[in-house]
C-alpha positions as a Python dict, from the first residue, in 0.01 Angstrom:
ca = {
    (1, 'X'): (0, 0, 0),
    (2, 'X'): (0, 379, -89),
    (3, 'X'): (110, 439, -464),
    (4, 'X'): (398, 623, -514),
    (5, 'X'): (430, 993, -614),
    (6, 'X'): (595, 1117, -917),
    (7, 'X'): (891, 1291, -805),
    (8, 'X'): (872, 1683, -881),
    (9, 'X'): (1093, 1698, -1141),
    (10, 'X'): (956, 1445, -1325),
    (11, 'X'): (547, 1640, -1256),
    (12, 'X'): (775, 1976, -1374),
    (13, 'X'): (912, 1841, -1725),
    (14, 'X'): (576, 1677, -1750),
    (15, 'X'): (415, 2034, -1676),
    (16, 'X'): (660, 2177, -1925),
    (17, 'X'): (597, 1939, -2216),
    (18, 'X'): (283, 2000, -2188),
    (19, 'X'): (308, 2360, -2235),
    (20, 'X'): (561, 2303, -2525),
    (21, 'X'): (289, 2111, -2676),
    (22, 'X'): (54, 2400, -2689),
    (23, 'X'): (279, 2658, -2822),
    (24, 'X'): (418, 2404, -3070),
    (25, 'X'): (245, 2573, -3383),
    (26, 'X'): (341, 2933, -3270),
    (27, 'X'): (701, 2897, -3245),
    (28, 'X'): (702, 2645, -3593),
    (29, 'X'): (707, 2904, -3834),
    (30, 'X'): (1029, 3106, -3757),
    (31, 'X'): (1204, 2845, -3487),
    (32, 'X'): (1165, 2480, -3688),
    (33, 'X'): (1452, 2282, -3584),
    (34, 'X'): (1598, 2482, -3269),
    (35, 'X'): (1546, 2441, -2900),
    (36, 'X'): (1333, 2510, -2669),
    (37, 'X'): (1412, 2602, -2314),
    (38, 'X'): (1124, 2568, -2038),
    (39, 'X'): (1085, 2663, -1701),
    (40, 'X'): (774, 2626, -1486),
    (41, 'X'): (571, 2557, -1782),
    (42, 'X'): (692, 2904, -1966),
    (43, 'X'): (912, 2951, -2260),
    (44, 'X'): (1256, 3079, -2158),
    (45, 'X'): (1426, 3121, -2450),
    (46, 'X'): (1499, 2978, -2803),
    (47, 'X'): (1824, 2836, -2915),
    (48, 'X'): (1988, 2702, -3236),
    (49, 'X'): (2155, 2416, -3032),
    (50, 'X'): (2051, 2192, -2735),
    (51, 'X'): (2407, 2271, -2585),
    (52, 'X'): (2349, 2644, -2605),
    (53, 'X'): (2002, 2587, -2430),
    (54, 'X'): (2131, 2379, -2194),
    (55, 'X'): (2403, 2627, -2095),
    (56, 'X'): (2097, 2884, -2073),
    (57, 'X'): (1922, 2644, -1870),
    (58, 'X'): (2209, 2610, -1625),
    (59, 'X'): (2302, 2983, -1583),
    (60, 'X'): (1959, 3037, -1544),
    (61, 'X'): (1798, 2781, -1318),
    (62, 'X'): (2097, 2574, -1161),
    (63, 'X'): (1911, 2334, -975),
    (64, 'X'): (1603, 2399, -1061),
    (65, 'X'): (1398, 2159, -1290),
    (66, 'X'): (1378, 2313, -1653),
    (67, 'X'): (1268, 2132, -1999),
    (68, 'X'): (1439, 2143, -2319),
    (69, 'X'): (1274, 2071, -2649),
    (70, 'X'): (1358, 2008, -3023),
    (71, 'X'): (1080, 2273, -3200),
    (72, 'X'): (968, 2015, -3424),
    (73, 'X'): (670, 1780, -3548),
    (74, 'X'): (904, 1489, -3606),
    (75, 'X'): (970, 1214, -3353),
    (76, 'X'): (1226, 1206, -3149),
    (77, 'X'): (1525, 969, -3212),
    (78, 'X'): (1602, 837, -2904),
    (79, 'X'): (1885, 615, -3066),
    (80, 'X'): (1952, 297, -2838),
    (81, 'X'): (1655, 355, -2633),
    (82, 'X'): (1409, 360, -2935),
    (83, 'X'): (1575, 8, -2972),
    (84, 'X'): (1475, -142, -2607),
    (85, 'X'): (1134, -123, -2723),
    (86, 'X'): (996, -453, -2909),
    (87, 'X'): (928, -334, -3284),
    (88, 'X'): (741, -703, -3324),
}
């Protein structure tokens, strides 16, 4: 049996995390705590909410796959999905 393949937006917000990751410590300093908005592994745009930079996301990019991110070192809560996980 062939394996599947990841479907491309999940390869794109892969692609873009990845970027995020590697620009982390540049945008730290002056954008701690605001979002990121990516789109084919580029920054787009920083925003003090997630709804703002999903609204920029939208106007922008429609249907298009685009990634946002908390600029931030701290893990994120995922709230009942960090609970499906066994903590034992």
């Amino acid at each position: 049996r062939v394996p599947a393949m990841p479907h491309p937006v999940v390869v794109e917000i892969e692609r873009n995390y990845a970027e995020f990751k590697d620009i982390l410590d540049s945008l730290l300093p002056e954008n701690a705590g605001q979002y990121a908005l990516l789109h084919d592994q580029k920054l787009k745009g920083i925003y003090p909410t997630a709804g703002e930079a999903e609204r920029a996301g939208y106007a922008q990019f429609q249907d298009q796959p685009y990634s946002i991110q908390l600029v931030s070192r701290k893990p994120i809560d995922l709230g009942f999905y960090s609970y499906a996980i066994s903590q034992g």
